[in-house]
C-alpha positions in Angstrom: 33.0 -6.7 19.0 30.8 -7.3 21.7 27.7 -5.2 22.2 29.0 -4.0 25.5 32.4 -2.5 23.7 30.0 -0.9 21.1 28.4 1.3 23.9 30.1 5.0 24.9 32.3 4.6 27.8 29.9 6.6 30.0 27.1 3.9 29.4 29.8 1.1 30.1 30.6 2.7 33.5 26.7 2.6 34.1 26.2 -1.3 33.5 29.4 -2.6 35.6 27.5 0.3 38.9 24.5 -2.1 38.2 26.5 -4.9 38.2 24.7 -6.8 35.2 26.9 -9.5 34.4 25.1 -9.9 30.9 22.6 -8.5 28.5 19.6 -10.2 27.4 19.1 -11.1 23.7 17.2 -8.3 22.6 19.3 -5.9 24.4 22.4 -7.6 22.9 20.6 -7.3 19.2 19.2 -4.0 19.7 22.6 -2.4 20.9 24.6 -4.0 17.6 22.3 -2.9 15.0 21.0 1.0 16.5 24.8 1.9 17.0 25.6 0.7 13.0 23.1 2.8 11.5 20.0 5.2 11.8 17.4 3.2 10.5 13.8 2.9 12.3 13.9 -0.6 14.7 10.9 -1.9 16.1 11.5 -4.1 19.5 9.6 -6.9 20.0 9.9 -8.8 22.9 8.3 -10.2 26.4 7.1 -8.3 29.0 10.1 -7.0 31.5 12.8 -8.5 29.1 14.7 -5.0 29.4 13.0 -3.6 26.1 13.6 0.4 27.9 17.4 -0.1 27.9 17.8 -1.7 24.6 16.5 1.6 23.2 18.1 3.8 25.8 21.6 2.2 25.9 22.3 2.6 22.2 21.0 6.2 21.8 22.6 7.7 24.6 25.8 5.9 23.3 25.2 7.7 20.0 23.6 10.5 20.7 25.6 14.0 21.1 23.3 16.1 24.1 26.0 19.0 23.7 23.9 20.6 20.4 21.3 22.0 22.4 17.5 21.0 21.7 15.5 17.6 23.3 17.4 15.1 21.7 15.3 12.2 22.6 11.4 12.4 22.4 9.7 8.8 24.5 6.2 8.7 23.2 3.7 6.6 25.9 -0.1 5.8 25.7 -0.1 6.6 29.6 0.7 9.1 31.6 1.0 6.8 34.4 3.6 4.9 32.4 5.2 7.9 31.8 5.7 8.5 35.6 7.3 4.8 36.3 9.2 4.7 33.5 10.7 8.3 34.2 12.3 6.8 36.8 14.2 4.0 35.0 15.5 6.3 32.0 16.6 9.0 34.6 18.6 6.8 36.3 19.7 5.8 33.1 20.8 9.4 32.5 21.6 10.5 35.8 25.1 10.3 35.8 25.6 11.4 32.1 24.3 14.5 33.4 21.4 14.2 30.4 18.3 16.0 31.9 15.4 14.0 31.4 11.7 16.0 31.8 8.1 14.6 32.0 5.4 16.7 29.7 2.1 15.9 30.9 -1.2 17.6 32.3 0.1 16.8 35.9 3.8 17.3 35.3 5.9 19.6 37.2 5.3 23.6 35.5 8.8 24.8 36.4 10.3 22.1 35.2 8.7 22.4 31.7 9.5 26.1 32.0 13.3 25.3 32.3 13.0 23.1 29.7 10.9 25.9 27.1 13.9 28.3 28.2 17.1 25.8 27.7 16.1 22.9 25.4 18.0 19.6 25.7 18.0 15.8 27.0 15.1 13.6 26.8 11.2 14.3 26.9 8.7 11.9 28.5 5.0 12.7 27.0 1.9 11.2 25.5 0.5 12.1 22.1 -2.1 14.1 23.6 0.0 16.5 25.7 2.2 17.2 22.0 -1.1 17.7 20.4 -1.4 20.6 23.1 1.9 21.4 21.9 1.7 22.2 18.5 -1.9 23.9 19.7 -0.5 26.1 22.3 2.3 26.7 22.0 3.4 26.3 18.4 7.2 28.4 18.9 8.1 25.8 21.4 7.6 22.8 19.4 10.2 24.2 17.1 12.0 25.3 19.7 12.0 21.9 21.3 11.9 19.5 18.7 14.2 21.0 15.6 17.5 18.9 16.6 15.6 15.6 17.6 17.6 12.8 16.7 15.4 9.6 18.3 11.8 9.0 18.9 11.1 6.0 21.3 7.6 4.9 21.3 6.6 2.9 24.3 3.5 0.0 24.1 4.1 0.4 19.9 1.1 -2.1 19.6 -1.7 -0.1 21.6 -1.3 2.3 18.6 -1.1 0.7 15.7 -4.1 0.2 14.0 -6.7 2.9 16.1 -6.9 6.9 15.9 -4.5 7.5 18.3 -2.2 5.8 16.2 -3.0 7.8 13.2 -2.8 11.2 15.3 0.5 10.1 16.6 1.5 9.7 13.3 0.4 12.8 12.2 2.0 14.5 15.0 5.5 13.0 14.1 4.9 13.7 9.9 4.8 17.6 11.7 7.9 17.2 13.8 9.9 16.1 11.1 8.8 19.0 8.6 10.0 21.3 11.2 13.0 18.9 12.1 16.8 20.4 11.0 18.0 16.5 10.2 15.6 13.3 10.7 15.2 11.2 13.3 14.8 7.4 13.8 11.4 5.5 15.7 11.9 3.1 18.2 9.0 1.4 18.7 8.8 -1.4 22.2 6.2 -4.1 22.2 5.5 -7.3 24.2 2.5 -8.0 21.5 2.6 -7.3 18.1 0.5 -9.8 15.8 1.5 -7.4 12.5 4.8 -6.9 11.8 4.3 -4.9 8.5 1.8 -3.1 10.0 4.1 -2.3 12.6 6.9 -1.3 10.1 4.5 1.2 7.8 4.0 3.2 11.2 7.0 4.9 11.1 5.9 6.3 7.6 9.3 4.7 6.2 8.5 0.7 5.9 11.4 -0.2 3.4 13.9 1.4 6.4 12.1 -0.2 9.7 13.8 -3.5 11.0 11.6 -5.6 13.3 14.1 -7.1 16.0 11.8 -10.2 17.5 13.2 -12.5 20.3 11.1 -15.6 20.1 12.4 -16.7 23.9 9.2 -17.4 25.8 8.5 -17.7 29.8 7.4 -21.4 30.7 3.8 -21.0 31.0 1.2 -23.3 34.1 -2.3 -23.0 32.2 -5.6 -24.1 33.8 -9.0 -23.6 33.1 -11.6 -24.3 35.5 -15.3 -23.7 35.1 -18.5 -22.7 37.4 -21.6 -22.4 35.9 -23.2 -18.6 36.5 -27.2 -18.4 36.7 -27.8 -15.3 37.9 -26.4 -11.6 37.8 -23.6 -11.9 40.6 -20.6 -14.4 40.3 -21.3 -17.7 41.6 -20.0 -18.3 45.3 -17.9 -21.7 44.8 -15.9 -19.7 42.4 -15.1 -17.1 44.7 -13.9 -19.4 47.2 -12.1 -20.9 44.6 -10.2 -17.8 43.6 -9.8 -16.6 47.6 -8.1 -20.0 48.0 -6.1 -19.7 44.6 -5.0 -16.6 45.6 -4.6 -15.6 49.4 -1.1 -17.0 49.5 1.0 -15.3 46.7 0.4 -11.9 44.7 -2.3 -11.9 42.3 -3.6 -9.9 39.2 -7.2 -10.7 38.4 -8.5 -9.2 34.7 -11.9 -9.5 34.6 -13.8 -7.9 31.9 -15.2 -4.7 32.9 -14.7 -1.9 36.0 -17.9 -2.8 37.8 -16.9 -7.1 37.6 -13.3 -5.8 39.2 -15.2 -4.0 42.0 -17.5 -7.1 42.2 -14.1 -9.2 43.0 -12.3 -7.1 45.3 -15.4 -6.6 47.7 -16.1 -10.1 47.7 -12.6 -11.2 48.0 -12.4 -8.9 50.9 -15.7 -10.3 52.8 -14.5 -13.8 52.3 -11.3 -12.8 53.9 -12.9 -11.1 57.1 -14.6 -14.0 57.9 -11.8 -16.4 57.7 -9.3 -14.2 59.1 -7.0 -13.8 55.9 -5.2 -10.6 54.9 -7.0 -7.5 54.2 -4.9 -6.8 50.6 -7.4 -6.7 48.3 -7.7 -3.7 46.0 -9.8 -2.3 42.7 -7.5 -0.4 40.4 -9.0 0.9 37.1 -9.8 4.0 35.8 -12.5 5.7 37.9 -10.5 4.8 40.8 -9.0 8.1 42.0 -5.6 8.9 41.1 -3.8 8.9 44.7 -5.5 5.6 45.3 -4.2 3.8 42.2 -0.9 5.3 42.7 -1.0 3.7 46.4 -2.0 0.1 45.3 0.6 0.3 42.8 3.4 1.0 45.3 2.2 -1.2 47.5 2.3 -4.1 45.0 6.1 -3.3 44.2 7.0 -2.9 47.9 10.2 -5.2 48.7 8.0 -6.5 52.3 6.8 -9.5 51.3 3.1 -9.2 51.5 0.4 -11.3 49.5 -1.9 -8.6 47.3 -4.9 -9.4 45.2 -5.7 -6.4 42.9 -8.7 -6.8 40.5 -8.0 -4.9 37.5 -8.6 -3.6 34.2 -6.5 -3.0 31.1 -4.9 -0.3 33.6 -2.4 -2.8 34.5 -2.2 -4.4 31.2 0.4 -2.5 30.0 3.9 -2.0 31.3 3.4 -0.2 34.8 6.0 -1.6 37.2 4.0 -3.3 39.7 7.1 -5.3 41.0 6.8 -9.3 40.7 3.1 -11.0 40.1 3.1 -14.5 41.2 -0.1 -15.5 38.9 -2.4 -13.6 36.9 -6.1 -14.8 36.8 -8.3 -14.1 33.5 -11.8 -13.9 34.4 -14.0 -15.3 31.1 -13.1 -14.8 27.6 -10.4 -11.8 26.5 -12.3 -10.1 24.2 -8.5 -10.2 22.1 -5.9 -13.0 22.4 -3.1 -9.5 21.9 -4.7 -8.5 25.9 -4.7 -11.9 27.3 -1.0 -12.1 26.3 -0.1 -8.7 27.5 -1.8 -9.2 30.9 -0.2 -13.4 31.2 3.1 -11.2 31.2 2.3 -9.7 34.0 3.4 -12.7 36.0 6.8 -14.7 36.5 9.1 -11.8 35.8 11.3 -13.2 37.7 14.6 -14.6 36.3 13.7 -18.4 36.3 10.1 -17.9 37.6 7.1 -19.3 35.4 4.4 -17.6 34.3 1.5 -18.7 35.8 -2.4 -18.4 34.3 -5.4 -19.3 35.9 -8.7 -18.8 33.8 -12.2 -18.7 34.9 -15.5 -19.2 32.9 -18.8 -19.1 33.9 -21.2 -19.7 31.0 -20.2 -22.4 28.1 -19.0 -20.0 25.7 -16.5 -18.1 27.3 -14.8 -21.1 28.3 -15.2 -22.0 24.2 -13.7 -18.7 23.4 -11.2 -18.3 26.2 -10.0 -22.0 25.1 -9.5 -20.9 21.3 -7.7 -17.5 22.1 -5.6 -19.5 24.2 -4.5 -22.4 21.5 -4.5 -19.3 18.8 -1.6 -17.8 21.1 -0.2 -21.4 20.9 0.1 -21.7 17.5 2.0 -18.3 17.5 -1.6 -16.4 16.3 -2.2 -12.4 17.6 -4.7 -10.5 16.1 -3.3 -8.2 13.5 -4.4 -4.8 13.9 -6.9 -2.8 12.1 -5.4 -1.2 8.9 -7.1 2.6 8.6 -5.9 3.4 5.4 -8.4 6.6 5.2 -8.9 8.3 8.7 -10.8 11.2 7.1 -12.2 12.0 10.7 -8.4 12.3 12.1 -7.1 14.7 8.9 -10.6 16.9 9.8 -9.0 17.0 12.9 -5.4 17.6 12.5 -7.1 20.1 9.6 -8.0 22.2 12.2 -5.3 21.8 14.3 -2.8 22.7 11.9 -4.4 25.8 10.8 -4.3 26.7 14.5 -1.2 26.5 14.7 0.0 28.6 12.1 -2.7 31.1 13.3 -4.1 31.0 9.7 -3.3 29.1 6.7 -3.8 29.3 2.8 -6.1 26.9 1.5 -3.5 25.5 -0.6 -1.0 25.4 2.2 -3.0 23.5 4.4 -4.1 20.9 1.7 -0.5 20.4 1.0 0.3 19.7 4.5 -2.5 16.9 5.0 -1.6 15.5 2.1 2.3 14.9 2.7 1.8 14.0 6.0 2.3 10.1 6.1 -0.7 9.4 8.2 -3.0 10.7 5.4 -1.3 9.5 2.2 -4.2 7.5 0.8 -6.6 10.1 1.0 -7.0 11.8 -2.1 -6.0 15.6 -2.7 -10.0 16.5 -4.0 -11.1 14.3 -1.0 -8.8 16.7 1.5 -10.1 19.7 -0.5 -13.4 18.8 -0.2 -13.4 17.8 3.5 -11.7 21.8 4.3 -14.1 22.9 2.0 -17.0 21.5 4.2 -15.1 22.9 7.4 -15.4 26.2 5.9 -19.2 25.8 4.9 -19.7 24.9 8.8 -17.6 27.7 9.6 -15.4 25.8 11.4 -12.8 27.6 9.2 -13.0 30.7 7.6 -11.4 32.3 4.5 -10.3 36.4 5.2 -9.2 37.0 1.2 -6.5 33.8 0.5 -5.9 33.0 4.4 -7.8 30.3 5.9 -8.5 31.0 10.2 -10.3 29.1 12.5 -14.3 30.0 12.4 -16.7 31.0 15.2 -17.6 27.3 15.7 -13.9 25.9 14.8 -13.1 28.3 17.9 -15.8 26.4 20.4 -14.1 23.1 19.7 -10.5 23.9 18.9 -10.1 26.0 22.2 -11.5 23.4 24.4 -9.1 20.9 26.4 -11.0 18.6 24.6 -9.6 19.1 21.5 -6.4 17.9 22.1 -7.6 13.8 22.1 -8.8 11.8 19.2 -10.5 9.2 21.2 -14.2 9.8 22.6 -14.0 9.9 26.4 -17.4 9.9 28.8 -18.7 12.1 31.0 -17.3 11.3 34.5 -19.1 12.7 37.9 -16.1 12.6 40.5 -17.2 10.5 43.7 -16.8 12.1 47.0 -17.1 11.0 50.7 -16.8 13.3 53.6 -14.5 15.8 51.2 -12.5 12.8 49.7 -12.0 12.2 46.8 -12.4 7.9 45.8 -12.4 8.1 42.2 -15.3 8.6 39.4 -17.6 6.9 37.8 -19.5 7.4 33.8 -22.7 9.0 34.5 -25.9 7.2 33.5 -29.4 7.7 33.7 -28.7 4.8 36.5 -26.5 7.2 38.8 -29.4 8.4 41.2 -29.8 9.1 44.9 -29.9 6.1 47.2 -28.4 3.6 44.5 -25.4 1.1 45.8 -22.0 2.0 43.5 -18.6 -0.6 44.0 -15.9 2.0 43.7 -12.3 1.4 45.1 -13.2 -2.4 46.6 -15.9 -0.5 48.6 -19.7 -0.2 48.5 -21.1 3.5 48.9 -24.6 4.5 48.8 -25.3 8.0 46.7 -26.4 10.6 48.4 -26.4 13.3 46.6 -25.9 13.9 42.5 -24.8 17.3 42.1 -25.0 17.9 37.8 -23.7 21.4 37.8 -20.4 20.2 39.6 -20.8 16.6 38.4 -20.0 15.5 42.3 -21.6 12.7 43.8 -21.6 12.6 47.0 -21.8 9.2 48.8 -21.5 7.3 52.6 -20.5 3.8 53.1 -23.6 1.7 52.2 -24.4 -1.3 54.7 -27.8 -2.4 53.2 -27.5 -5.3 51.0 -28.9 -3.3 47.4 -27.3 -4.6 44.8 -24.4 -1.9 43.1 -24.9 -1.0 39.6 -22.1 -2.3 37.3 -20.4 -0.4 34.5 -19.1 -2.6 32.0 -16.6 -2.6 28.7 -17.2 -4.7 25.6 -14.8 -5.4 22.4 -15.2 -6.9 19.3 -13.8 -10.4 18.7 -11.5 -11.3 15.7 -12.9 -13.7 12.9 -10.1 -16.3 13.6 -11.1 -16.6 17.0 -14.5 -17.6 16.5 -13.3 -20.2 13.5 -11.4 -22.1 16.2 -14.4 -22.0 18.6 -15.9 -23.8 16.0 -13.2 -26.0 15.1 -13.1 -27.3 18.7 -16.3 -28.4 18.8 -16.0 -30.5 15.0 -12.5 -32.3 17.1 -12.3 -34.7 19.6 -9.1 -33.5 21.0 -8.2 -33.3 24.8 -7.1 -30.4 26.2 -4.9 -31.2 29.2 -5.4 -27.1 31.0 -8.9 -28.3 31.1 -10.4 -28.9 34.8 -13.2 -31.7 35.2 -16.0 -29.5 34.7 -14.5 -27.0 32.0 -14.2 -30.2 30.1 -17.5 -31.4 30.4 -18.9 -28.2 29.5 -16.9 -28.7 26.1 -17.7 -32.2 25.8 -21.8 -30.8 26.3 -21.0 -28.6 23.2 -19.7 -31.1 21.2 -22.4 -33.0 21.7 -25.0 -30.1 21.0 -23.2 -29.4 17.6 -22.9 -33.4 16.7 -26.1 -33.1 15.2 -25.0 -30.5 12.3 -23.3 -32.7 10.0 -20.6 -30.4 9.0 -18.2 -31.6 6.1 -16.1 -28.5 5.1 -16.4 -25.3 8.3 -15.1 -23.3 5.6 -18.7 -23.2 3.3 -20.9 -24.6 5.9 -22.1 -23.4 9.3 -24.8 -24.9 11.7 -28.5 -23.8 11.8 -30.8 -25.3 14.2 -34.9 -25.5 13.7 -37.1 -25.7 16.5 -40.5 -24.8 17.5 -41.2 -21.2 16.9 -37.6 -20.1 16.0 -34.6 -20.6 14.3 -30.7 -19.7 15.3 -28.1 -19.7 12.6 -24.6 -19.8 13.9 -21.7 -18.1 11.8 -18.8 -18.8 13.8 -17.7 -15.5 12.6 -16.1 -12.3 13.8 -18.2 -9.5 15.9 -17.8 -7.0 12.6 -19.0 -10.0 10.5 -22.1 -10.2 12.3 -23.2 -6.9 12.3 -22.8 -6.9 8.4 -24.8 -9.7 8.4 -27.6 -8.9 10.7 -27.7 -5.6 8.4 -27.5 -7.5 4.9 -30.7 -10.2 6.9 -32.8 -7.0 7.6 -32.3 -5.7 3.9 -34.0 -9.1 3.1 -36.7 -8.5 4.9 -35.6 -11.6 7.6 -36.1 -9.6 10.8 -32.8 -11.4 13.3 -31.5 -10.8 16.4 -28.1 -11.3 17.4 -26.3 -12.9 20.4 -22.2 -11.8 19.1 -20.8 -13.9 22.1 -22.2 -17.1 20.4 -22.3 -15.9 17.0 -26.1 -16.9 16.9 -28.8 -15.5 15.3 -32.8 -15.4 16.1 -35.0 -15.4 14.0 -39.1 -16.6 14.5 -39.6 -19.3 12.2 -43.7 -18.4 11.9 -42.7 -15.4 9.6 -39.8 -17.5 7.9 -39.5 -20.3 5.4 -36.1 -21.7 5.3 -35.6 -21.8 1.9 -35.8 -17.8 1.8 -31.9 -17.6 3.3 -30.3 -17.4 -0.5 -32.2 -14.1 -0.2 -29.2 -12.7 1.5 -29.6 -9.2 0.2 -26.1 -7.6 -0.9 -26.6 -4.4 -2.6 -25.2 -2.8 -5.4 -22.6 0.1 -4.1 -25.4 2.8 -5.2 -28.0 1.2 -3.0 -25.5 0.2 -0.3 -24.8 3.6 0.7 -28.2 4.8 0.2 -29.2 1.7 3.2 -26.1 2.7 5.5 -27.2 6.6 5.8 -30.5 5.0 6.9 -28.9 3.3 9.5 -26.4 5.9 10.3 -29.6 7.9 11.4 -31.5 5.3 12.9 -28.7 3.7 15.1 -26.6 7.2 15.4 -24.1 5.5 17.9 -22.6 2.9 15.5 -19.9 5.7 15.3 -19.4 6.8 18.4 -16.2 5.3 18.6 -15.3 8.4 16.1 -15.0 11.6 17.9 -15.0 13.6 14.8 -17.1 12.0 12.0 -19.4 13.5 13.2 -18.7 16.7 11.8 -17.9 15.2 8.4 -19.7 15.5 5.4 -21.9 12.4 5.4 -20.2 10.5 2.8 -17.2 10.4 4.7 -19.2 9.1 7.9 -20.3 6.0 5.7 -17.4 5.1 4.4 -15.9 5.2 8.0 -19.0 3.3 8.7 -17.8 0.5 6.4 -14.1 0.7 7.3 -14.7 0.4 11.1 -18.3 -0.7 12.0 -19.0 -3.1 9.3 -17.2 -6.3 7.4 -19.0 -6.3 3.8 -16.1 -8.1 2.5 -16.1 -11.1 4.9 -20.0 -10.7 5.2 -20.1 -11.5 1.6 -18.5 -15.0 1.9 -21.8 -16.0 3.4 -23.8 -15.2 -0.2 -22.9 -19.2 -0.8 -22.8 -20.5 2.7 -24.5 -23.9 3.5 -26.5 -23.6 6.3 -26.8 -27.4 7.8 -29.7 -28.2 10.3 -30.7 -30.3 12.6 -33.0 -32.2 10.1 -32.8 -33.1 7.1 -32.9 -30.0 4.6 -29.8 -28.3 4.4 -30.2 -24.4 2.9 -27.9 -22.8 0.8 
């Protein structure tokens, strides 16, 4: 039986109106195997290779939407993926007469209000706005979500392995203790470099099936290289990308909002003076919403009309900006799992090629840009970050779940965190002593045996704040002559009569109001330099390994442009002097003057641990984590003093990190809610998410070979 004859007659009369004379092969797969059973399927395949309807086709072939109840729960990190892809599943639906509703802060109120009163079809919403849910309106989840037979989770791999990921699968442990039956996950990815990982998110491993469709898009590569001495981008390489780019439709990623605003300004004045379209646009997020929809609709407009739009991770994920004709990475991903999303971007045509153009300006992006690049060749993604114990997530959904039942027993509410799936690690006296702490803080409260939400639970838990995991800054809205052009992070930099880049424009501030947090700004025509506001990431051990690996070969990479491989070939010959044997026990160290660097080659959570383990020892370094180099004044150091790596005994080592939890009180800023853990808890998420001490503690019998003749170990 074909996978066409397996589908409900309804859906069959839906592909011959669209005329599809064939599916593609994970549409084929994913229709066979959903319609045979109700096991959890995660879809892994290349950007626009139809992932949406190999989920949708299947379940609304299977599904009954006659029970009464939402039926069909799609789960997106975006809300503005939620608003292009409510388009593609409603005309999915449309003529099944299935009603399909969008959940979100900016969604339609009537339309949720129909829904609340007359539950059925599918649901479009992120894992924020069902946080809100259970929150808020606790009734109406069960209401909603009692009969739900399918959960399709859209961009699987932006949340696996983060808190989001562990919220959303706390949220769905809670729907399915309130479910009637159970329902199956459907998790759609273009990049997944885990697939257990990907599996145990569904909280039922042994019953998750990856279906993976190796078929790749033919892929044009080239590097090319200009050298950057200052603060701004060098000119020759903005000419080069103008002339790269004014003829075709173009995505350029570089790495950080400011940069994108750097390129679409410049792009623009290099095109006003040679009399070249004016289609070059900034879309990330502190643009303003309006304008970001507009550049998106003008991108997938049928005219035929070239577009450069510099961009962030905005447009890394699935939004349907029509077809790209070449995506342009500017210096080093900070993850090979990006670079790969955002390459997918272009050549989504059917027999198109994808085409990637990447620039470097300093020798070490190009070194790291080349090894993500041959790690994606090799078939390598970065796996994700495995939380086993998200202690700051279960204080969180502690709270959360207590609010929801508008009080709790203690032992009701410890038996709740501990079967949900997301928390299973975590130890019942660790969950009882973590509520116990909440209670001492009086962010809970116990009235006789019921647990409520305290006077300071009530501050945080009633805030629109609450409802996100994630730690988001404080934004001033930017406004010109009453209009709105987007916002911007406020820093002690945002004053009056600075430059800002904001929507490919430069503006001047005129005015900071703190109380509204408005800044008010007019065009700027004075030459001051704009103040950049800029993204980092941590880099992946294996990445850095092949960095080093390149420079110990002598192969010839053919994407390489004249000068990108002459940069590499100046490298190689810098690092010819280390005589390194084995790069897995030895690593380079060079001795000069009044200084010595040691080079680990390592990942960015490796060097931290090291730098920290080094300043234990009394060896005072500093660290460059692009090169994976470390300072360190020679006058104060003998070289045979590095076997005095410091590792500390457990005791000791926790005794050290609460010391530098309070020096350096941002290392866990990334956690929104460790910070009202007991202190414990903080360091061991200090160890789990800031720190390697395993891989740190392969360096104990490093050899560190120099430039001369002693070698240290």
């Amino acid at each position: 039986m074909t996978a066409f004859d397996l589908l409900s007659p309804a859906v069959r009369k839906f592909v011959r109106d669209k005329r599809w004379e064939s599916f593609r092969d994970i549409q084929s797969a994913a229709i066979k195997k959903i319609m045979g059973d109700d096991r959890h399927y995660i879809l892994a395949s290349r950007t626009a290779s139809g992932k949406t309807e190999a989920a949708f086709l299947p379940i609304l072939s299977k599904v009954d939407f006659n029970q009464g109840g939402v039926a069909v729960l799609y789960i997106s990190p975006l809300i503005a993926l939620i608003n292009d892809q409510f388009m593609r599943v409603e005309d999915l639906c449309s003529d099944m007469e299935i009603t399909v509703t969008k959940w979100h802060g900016e969604a339609n109120k009537s339309l949720k209000n129909k829904l609340l009163k007359a539950p059925q079809g599918v649901v479009l919403i992120t894992p924020e706005s069902l946080e809100a849910m259970f929150v808020n309106k606790p009734y109406d989840v069960k209401n909603l979500f009692s009969q739900l037979k399918y959960v399709v989770i859209d961009e699987i791999h932006s949340f696996i392995g983060s808190d989001r990921g562990v919220h959303l699968k706390s949220l769905l442990s809670r729907i399915q203790d309130i479910n009637s039956g159970s329902f199956s996950v459907i998790g759609l990815s273009a990049t997944l470099g885990d697939f257990a990982e990907a599996k145990k998110f569904t909280g039922e491993a042994e019953r998750t099936v990856v279906l993976k469709d190796p078929a790749a898009k033919d892929l044009d590569t080239v590097f090319k290289y200009f050298e950057q001495t200052g603060n701004t981008l060098p000119l020759e390489l903005l000419k080069d990308l103008y002339r790269e780019s004014r003829d075709s439709k173009v995505l350029v990623f570089p790495n950080s909002r400011g940069r994108a605003e750097d390129v679409a300004v410049s792009l623009m004045k290099i095109a006003e003076r040679v009399g070249g379209h004016a289609n070059y646009f900034s879309h990330h997020s502190s643009v303003d919403k309006q304008v970001r929809e507009y550049v998106e609709e003008f991108a997938k407009s049928k005219l035929r009309r070239n577009f450069t739009i510099a961009c962030t991770s905005t447009l890394e994920l699935g939004i349907d900006i029509g077809s790209v004709d070449q995506v342009v990475q500017l210096d080093a991903a900070h993850s090979i799992a990006s670079l790969i999303q955002r390459v997918g971007r272009s050549g989504r045509r059917e027999g198109a090629k994808s085409r990637l153009l990447l620039y470097a300006t300093n020798p070490w992006s190009l070194l790291q840009s080349l090894a993500g690049w041959l790690l994606y060749l090799e078939g390598f993604i970065e796996p994700p970050e495995i939380i086993d114990y998200p202690y700051d997530i279960l204080l969180h959904q502690a709270l959360s779940i207590t609010k929801e039942h508008s009080g709790n027993t203690k032992k009701k509410l410890v038996g709740s965190l501990k079967s949900n799936y997301a928390f299973k690690l975590i130890a019942e006296v660790e969950i009882v002593e973590i509520v116990d702490y909440l209670i001492s803080i009086d962010f809970l409260e116990e009235l006789g045996r019921e647990l409520i939400i305290g006077v300071e639970g009530e501050k945080i838990v009633n805030g629109r704040d609450f409802y996100t995991v994630f730690n988001a800054q404080t934004y001033y809205k930017v406004v010109s002559s009453g209009t709105g052009i987007g916002q911007i992070p406020f820093t002690a930099q945002v004053r009056e009569n600075e430059n800002i880049l904001l929507a490919a424009k430069i503006w001047k501030i005129r005015f900071v109001d703190h109380d509204a947090k408005k800044i008010e700004v007019v065009p700027a025509n004075d030459g001051r330099r704009p103040l950049f506001f800029g993204e980092g990431g941590d880099v992946h051990p294996r990445i850095r390994e092949k960095m080093m690996e390149i420079l110990y070969s002598k192969e010839i990479y053919p994407m390489l442009d004249e000068n990108s491989a002459k940069e590499i070939e100046k490298l190689r010959t810098e690092f010819s002097v280390f005589l390194i044997v084995d790069p897995n026990l030895q690593r380079p160290m060079l001795i000069e003057a009044r200084e010595i660097s040691l080079y680990s080659f390592s990942g960015s959570r490796i060097n931290r641990t090291l730098s920290f383990f080094w300043n234990l020892s009394g060896i005072d370094v500093s660290l460059n984590d692009d090169q994976s180099r470390f300072k360190i004044e020679s006058e104060v150091l003998d070289t045979g003093e590095f076997d005095k790596l410091l590792i500390p005994s457990s005791e000791d080592l926790d005794f050290h990190l609460e010391n530098f939890l309070y020096a350096n009180p941002g290392a866990l800023t990334a956690s929104k809610w460790a910070v009202y853990l007991p202190v414990k808890y903080r360091l061991r998420l200090l160890k789990q998410r800031y720190f390697d001490f395993e891989g740190a503690g392969h360096f104990k019998d490093m050899t560190w070979v120099s430039n001369r003749t002693l070698d240290i170990q």
